[in-house]
Residue frames relative to the residue before (quaternion, step in Angstrom):
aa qw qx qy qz dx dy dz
X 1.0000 0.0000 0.0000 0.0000 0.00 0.00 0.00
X 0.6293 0.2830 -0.4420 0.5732 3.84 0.93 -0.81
X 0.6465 0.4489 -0.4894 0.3756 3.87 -0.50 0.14
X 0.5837 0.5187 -0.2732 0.5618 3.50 1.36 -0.13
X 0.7343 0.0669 -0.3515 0.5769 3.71 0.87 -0.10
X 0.4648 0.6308 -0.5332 0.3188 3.35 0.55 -0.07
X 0.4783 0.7046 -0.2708 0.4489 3.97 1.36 -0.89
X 0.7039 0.5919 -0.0716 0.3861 2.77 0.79 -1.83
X 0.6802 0.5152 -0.0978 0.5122 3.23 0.89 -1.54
X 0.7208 0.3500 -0.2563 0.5405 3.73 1.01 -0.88
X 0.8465 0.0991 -0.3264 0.4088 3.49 0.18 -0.05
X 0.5486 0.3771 -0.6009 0.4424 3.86 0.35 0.91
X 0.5165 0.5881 -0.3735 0.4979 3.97 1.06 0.01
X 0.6674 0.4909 -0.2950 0.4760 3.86 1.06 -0.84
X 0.2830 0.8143 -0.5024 -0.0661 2.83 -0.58 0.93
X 0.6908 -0.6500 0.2660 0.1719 3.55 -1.42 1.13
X 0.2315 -0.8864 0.3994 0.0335 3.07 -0.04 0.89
X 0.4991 0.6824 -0.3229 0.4254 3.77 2.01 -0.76
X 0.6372 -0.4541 0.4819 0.3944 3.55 -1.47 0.31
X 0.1507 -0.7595 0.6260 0.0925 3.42 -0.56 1.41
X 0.3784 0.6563 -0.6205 0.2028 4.04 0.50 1.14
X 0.6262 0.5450 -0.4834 0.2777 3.76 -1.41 -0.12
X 0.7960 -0.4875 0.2213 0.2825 3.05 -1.39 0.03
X 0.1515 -0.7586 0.6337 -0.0020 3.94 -0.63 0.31
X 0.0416 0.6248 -0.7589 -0.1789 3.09 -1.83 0.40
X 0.5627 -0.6635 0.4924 -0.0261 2.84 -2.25 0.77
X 0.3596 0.7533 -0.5503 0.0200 3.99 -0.23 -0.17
X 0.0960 -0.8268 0.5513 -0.0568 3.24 -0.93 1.03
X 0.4195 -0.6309 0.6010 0.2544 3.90 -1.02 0.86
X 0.0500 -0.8410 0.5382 -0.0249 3.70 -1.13 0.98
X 0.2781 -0.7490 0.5765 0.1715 3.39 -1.17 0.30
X 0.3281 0.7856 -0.5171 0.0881 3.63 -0.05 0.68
X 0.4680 -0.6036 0.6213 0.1751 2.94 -2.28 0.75
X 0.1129 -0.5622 0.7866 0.2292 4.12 -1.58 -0.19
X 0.1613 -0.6200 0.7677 -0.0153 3.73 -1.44 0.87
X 0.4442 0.6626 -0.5896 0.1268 3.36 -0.98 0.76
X 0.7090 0.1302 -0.2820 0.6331 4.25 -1.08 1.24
X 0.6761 -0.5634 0.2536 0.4015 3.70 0.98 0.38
X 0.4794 0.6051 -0.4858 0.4100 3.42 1.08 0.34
X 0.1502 -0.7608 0.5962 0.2077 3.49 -1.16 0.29
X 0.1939 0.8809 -0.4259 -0.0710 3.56 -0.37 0.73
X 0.4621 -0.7830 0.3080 0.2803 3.51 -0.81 1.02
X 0.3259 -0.7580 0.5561 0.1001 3.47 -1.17 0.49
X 0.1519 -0.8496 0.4895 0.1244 3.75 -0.52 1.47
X 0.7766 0.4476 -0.3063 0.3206 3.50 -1.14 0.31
X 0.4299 0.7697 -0.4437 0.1607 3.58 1.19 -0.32
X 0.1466 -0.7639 0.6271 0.0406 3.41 -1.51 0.66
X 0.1394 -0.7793 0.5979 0.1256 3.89 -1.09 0.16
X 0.1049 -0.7559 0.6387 0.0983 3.49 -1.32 0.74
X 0.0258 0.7553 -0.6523 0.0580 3.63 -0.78 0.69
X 0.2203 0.6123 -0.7566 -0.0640 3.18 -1.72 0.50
X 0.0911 0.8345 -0.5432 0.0136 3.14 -1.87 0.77
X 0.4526 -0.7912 0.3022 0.2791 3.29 -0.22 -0.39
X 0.3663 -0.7486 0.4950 0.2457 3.97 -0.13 1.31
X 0.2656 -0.7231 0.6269 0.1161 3.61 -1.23 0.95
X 0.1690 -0.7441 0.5323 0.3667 4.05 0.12 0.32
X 0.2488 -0.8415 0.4698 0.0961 3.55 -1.27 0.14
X 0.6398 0.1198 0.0464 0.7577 2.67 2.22 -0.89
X 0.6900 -0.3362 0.4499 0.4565 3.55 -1.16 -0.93
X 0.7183 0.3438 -0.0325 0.6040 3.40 1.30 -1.32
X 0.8933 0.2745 -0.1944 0.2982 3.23 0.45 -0.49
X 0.0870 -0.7692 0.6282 0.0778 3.89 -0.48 0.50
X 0.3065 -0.6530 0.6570 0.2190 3.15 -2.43 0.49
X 0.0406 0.8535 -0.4469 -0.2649 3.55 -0.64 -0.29
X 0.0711 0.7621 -0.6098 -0.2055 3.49 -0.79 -0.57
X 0.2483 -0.6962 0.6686 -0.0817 2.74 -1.52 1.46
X 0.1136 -0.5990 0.7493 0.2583 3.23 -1.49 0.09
X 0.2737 -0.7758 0.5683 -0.0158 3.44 -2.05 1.01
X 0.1079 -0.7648 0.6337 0.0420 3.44 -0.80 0.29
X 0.0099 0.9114 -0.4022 0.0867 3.36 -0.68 1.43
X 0.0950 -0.7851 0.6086 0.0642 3.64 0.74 0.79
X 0.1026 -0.8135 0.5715 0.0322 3.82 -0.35 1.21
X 0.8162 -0.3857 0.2730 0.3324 3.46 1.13 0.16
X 0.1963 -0.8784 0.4195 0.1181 3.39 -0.91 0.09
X 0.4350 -0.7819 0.4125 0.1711 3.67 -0.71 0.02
X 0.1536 -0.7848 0.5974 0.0608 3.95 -0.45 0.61
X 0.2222 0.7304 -0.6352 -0.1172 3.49 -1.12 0.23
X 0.0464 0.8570 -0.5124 -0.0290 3.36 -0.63 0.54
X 0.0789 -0.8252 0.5583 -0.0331 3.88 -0.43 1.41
X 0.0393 -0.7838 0.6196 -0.0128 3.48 -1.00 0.68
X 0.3749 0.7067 -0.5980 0.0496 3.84 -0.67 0.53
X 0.7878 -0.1884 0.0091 0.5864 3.72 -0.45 1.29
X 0.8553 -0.0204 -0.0073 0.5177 3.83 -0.90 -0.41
X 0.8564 0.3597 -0.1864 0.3201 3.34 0.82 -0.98
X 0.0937 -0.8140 0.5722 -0.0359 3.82 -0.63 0.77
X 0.1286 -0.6119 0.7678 0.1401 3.26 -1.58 0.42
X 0.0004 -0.6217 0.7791 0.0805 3.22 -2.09 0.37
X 0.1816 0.5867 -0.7856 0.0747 4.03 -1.17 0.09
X 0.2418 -0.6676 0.7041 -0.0069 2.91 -2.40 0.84
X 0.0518 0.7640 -0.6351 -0.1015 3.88 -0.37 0.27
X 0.0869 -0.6891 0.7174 0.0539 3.40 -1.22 0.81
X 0.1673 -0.8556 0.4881 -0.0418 3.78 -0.92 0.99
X 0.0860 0.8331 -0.5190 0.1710 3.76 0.02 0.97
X 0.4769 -0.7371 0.4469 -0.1718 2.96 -1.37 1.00
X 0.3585 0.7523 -0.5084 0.2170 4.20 0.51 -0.03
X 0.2802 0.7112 -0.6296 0.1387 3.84 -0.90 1.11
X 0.2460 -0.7401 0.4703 0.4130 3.34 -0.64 -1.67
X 0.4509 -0.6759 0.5463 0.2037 3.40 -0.52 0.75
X 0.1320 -0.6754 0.7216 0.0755 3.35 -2.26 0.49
X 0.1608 -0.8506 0.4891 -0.1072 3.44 -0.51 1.34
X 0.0041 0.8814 -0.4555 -0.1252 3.05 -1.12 0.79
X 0.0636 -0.9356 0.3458 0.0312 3.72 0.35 0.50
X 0.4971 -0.7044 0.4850 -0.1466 2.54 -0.68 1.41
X 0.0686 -0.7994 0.5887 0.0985 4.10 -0.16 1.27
X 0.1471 -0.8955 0.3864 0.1649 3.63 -0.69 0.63
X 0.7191 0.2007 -0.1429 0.6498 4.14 -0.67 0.72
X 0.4373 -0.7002 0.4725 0.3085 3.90 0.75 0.25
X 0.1235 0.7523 -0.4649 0.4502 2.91 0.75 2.03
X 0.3374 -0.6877 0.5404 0.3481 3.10 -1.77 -0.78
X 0.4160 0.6106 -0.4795 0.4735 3.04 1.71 0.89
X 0.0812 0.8693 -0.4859 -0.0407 3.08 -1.48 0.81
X 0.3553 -0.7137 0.5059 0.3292 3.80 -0.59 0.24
X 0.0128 0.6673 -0.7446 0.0123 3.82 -1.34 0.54
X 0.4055 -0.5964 0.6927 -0.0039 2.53 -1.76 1.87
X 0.2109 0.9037 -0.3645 -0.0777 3.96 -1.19 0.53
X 0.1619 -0.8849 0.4302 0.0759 3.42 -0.08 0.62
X 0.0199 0.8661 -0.4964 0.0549 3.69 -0.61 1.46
X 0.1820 -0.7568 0.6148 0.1269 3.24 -0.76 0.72
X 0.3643 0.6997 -0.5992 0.1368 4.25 -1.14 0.32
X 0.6647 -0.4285 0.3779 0.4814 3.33 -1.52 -0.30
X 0.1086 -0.6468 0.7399 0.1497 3.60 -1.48 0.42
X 0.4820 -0.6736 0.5586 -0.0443 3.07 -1.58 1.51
X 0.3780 0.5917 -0.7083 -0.0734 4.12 -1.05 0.05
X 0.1175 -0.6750 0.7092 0.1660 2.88 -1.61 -0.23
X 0.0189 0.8750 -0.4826 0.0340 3.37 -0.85 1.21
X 0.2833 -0.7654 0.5682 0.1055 3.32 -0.54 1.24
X 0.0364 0.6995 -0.7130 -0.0319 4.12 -1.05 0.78
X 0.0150 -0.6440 0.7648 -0.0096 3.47 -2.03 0.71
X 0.4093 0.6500 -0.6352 0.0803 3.51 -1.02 0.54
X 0.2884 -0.5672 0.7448 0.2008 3.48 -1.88 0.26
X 0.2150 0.7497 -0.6236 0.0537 4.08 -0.77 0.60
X 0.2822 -0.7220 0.6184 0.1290 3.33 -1.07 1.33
X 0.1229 0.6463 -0.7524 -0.0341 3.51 -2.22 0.57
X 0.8989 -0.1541 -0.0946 0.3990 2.76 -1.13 0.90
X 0.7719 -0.3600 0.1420 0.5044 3.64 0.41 1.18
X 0.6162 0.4430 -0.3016 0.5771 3.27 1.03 0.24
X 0.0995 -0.8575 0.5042 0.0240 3.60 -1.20 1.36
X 0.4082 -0.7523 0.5077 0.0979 3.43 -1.17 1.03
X 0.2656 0.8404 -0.4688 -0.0586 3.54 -0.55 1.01
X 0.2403 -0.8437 0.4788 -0.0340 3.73 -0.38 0.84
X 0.3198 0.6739 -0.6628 0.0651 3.82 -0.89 0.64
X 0.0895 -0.7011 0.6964 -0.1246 3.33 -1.38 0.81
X 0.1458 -0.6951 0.6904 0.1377 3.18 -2.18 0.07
X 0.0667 0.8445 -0.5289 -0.0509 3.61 -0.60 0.20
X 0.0932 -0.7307 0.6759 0.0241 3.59 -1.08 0.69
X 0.0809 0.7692 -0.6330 0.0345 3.21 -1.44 1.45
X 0.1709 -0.8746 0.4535 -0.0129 3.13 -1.05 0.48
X 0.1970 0.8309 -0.4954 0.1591 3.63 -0.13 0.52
X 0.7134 -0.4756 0.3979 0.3264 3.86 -1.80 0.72
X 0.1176 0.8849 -0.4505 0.0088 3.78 -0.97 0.46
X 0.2740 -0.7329 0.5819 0.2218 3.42 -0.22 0.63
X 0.2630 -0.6311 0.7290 -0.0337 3.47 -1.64 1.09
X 0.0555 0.7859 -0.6145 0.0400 3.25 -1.66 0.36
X 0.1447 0.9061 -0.3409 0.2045 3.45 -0.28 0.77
X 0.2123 -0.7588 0.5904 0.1747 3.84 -1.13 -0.07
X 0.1726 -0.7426 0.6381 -0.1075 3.13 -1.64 0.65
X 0.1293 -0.7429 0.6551 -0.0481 3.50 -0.83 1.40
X 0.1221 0.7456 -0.6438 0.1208 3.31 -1.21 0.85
X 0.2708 -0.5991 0.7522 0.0443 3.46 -2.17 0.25
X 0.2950 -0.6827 0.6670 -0.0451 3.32 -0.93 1.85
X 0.3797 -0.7262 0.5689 0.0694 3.69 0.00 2.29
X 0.7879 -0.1897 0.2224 0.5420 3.91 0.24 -1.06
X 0.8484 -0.1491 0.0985 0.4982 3.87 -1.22 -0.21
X 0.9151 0.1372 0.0667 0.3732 3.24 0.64 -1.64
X 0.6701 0.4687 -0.2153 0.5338 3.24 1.58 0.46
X 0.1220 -0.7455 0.6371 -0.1532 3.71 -0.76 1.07
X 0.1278 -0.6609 0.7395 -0.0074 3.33 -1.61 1.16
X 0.0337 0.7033 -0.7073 0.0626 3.58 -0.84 1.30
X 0.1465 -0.5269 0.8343 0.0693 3.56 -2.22 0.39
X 0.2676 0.7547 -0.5988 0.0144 2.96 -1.53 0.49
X 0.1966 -0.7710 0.5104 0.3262 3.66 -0.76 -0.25
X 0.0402 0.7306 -0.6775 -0.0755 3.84 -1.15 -0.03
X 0.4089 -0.4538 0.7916 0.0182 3.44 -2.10 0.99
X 0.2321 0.5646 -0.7834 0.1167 2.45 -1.63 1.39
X 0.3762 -0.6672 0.6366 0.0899 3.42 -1.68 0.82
X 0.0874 0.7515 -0.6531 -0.0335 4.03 -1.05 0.68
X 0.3470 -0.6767 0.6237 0.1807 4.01 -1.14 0.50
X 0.0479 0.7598 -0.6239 0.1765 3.46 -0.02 1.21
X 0.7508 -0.0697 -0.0693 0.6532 3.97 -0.26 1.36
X 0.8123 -0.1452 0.3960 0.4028 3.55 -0.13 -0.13
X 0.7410 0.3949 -0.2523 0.4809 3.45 0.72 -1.49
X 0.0389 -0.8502 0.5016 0.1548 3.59 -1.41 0.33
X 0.3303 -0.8297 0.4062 0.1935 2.73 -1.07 1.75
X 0.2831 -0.6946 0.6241 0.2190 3.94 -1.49 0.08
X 0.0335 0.9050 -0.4240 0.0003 3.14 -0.80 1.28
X 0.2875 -0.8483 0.4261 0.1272 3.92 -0.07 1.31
X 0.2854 -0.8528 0.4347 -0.0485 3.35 -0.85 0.77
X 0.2824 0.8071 -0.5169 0.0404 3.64 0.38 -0.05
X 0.0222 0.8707 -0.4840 0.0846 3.82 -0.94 0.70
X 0.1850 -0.8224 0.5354 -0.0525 3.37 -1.01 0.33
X 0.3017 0.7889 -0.4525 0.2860 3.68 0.00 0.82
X 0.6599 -0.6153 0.4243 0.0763 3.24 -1.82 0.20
X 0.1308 -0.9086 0.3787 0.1181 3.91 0.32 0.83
X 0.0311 -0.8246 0.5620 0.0562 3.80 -0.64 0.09
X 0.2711 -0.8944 0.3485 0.0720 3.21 -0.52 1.45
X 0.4300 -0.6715 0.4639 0.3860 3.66 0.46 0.29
């Protein structure tokens, strides 16, 4: 157990002091939602990949751009009551590239990042149902895939472990117009960085 905080103690206590420009990848576990006609619905399993590269600007301060790929997850419903049933699927995806600015804080290795992305958002939605009224039955299956341009925005807190390794969380909003209809998408996330 003391070699267990003592770890601890040495590498959130180190701190780096080296030019934190060049390139890096990212992957990060996520929780997102899609909101659209007012419904909010959640989406399980999502993941992000990212890799870019940090411009320095100052001592403290850096730009990047990245480009990202986000599979945010998907959605299941499945109803059953005598004859009638519903099923639908939503898969949600992401691919653009972000612009970042970060920001080192109290001459640390903690830091805050402001961001703003702009790419294509992705669903695909699969529906099945059979529904009865008044002696008369309704049956429907389909698939549908839309897609459209979106701006994002967002923040990010993190802690630079040693040269080449970073732990960030963060959340970002983004909005796409797919048919007319617009969708709102929420993001929250947590993951591991590697700098190059």
């Amino acid at each position: 157990m003391r070699f267990y905080y003592f770890f601890l103690i040495t590498i959130f206590s180190f701190s780096v002091k080296a030019d934190k420009s060049g390139y890096y990848i990212t992957t990060n576990i996520e929780n997102s939602s899609v909101t659209f006609l007012g419904v909010q619905t959640d989406l399980d399993g999502g993941f992000n990949l990212k890799g870019g590269y940090d411009f320095p600007i100052s001592e403290t301060f850096y730009m990047s751009v990245e480009l990202e790929y986000n599979n945010m997850g998907s959605f299941d419903y499945d109803w059953k009551e005598g004859n009638e049933y519903a099923k639908s699927h939503i898969d949600a995806h992401f691919f653009g590239a972000n612009l970042k600015y970060r920001a080192y804080v109290f001459e640390s290795d903690f830091f805050i990042t402001s961001m703003f992305g702009y790419g294509y958002y992705y669903l695909d939605m699969d529906i099945d149902f059979y529904l009865e009224d008044n002696n008369l039955g309704y049956i429907g299956k389909g698939s549908q895939s839309r897609s459209a341009l979106g701006l994002s925005y967002g923040f990010e807190a993190g802690y630079d472990i040693n040269e080449h390794f970073s732990l960030t969380a963060g959340h970002n909003i983004a909005r796409a117009i797919m048919d007319g209809i617009g969708y709102d998408f929420g993001t929250t996330y947590a993951g591991i960085s590697y700098n190059f």
